[in-house]
C-alpha positions as YAML, in Angstrom:
chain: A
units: angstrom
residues:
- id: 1
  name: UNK
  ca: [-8.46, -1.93, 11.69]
- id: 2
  name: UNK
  ca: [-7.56, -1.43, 15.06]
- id: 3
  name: UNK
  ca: [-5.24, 1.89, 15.05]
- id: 4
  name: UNK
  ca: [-6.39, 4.15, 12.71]
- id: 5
  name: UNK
  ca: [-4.63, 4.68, 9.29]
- id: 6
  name: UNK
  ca: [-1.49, 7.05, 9.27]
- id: 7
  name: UNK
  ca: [-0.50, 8.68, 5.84]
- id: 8
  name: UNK
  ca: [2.50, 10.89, 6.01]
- id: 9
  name: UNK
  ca: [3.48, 13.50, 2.64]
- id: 10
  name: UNK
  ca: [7.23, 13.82, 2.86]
- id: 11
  name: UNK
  ca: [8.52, 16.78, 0.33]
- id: 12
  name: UNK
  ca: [4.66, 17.62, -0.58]
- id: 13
  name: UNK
  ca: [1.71, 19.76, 0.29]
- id: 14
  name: UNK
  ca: [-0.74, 17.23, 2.05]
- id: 15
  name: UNK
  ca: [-3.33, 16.31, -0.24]
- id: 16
  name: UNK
  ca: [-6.55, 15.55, 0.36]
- id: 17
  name: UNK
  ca: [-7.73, 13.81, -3.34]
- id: 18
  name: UNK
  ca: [-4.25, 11.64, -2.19]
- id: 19
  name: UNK
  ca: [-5.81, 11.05, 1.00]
- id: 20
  name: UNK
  ca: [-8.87, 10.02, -0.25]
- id: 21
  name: UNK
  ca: [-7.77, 7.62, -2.93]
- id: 22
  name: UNK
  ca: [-5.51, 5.79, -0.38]
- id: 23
  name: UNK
  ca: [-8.16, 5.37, 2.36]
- id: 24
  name: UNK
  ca: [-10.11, 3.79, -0.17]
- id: 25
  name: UNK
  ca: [-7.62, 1.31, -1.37]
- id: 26
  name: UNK
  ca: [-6.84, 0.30, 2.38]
- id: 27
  name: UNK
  ca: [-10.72, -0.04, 2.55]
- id: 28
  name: UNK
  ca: [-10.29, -2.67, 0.00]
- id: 29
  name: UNK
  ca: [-7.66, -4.44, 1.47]
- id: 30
  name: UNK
  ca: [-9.80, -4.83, 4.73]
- id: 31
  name: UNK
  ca: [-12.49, -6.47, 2.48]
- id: 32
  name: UNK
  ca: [-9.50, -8.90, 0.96]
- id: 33
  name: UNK
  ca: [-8.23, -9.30, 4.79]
- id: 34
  name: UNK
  ca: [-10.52, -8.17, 7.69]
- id: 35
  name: UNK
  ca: [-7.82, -9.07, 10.37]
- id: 36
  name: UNK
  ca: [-5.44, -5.87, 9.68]
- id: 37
  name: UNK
  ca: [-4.45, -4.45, 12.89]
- id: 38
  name: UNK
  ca: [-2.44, -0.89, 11.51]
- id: 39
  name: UNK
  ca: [-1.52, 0.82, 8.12]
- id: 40
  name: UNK
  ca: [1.30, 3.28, 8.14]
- id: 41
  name: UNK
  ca: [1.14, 4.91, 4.24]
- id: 42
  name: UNK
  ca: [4.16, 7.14, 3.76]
- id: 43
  name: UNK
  ca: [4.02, 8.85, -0.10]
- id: 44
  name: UNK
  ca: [7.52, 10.92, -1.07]
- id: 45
  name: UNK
  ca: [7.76, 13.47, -3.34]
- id: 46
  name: UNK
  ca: [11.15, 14.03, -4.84]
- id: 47
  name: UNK
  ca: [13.30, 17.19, -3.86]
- id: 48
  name: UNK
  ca: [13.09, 19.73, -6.67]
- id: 49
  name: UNK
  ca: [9.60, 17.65, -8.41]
- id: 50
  name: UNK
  ca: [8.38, 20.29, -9.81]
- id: 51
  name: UNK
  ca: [11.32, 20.65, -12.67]
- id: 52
  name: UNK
  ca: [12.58, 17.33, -13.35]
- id: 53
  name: UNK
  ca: [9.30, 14.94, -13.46]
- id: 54
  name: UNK
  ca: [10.26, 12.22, -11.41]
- id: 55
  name: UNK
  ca: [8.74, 9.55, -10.16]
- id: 56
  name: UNK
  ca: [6.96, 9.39, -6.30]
- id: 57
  name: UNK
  ca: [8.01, 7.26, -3.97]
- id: 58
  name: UNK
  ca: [5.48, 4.99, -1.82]
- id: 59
  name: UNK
  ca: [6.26, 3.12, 1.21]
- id: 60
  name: UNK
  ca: [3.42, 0.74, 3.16]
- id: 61
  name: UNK
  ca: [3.79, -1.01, 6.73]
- id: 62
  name: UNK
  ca: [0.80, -3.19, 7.13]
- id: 63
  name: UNK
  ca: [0.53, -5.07, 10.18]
- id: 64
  name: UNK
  ca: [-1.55, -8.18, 10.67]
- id: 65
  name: UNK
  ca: [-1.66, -10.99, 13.63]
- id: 66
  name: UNK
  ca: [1.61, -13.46, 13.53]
- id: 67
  name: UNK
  ca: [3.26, -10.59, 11.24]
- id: 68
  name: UNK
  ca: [3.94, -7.32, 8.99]
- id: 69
  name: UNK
  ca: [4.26, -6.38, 5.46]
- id: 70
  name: UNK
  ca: [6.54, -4.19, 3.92]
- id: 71
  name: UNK
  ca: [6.25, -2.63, 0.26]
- id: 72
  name: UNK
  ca: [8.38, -0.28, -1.13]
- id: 73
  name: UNK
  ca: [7.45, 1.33, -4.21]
- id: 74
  name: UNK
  ca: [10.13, 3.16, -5.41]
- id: 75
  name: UNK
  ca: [10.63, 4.94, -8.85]
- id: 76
  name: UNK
  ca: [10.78, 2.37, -11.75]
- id: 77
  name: UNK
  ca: [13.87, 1.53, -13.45]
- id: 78
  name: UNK
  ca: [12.82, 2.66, -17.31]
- id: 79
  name: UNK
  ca: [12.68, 6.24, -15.69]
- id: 80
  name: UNK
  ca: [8.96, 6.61, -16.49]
- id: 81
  name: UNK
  ca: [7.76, 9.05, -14.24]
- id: 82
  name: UNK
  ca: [4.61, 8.15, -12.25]
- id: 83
  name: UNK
  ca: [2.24, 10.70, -10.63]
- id: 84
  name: UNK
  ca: [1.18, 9.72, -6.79]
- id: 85
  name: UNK
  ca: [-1.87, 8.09, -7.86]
- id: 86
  name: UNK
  ca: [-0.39, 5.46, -10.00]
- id: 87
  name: UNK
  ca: [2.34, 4.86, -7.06]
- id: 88
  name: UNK
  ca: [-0.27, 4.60, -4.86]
- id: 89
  name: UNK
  ca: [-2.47, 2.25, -6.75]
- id: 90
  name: UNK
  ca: [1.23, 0.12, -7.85]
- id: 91
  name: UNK
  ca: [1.98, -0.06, -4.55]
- id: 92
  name: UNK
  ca: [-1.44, -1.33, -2.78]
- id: 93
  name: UNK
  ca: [-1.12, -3.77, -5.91]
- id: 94
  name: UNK
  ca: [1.83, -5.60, -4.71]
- id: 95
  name: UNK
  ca: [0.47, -5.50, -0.94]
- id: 96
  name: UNK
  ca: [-3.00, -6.86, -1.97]
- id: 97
  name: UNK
  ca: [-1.15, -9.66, -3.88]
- id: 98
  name: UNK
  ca: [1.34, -10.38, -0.67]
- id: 99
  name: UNK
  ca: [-1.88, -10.09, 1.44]
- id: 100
  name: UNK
  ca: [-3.71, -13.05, -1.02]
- id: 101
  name: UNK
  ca: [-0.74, -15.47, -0.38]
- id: 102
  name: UNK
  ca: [-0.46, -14.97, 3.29]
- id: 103
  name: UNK
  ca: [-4.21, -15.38, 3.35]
- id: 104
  name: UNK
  ca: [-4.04, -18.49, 1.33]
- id: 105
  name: UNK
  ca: [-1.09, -19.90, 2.90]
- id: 106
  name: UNK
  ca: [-2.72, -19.44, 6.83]
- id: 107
  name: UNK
  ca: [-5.62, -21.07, 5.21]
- id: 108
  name: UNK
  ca: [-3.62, -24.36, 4.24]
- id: 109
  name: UNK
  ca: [-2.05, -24.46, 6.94]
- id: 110
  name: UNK
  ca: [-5.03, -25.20, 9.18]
- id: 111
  name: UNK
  ca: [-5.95, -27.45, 6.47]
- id: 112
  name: UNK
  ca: [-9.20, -25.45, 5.49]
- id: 113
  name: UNK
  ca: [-9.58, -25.24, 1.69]
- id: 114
  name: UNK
  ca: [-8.16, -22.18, -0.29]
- id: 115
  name: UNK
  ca: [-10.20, -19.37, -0.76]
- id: 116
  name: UNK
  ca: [-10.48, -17.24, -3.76]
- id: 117
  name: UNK
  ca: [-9.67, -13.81, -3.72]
- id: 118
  name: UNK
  ca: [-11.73, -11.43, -6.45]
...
């Protein structure tokens, strides 16, 4: 990556477990995409958390050449409550998967074969 990875805790006490467990899911995105030029991470706790339960919110700008990505993860509509990890981890889910079909669809474009993601 070219910039170095920003992770902002709105509403929270910084953690650094959090931080931990969402360098290394950024560190497997650049093994899925090695052309990643920033990652902005920002992971919001809900006002008053600590009595109702709710869910966290997690928000991811990835930037790439020719383009950006955008997830949003907020809480889920069945009002199950997620900690931060399992936002964290839904949220690089949906980017990895974005990431695969922008990777795949570059690929066809320049007519080279489609590569596999595992």
């Amino acid at each position: 990556m070219q910039t170095p990875l920003k992770i902002t805790f709105r509403h929270m006490t910084p953690s650094d477990a959090l931080e931990a467990h969402v360098r290394e899911h950024v560190e497997n995105l650049e093994r899925v995409y090695d052309r990643i030029i920033a990652c902005d991470v920002v992971i919001d706790a809900p006002a008053g958390r600590h009595a109702s339960g709710e869910s966290f919110d997690v928000r991811i700008h990835l930037t790439v050449p020719n383009g950006s990505f955008n997830v949003c993860h907020d809480r889920p509509c069945d009002d199950t409550p997620l900690d931060a990890y399992a936002a964290v981890r839904e949220a690089f889910g949906s980017l990895e998967r974005m990431l695969g079909k922008h990777r795949s669809f570059r690929r066809e474009s320049r007519g080279r074969p489609e590569a596999r993601i595992s």
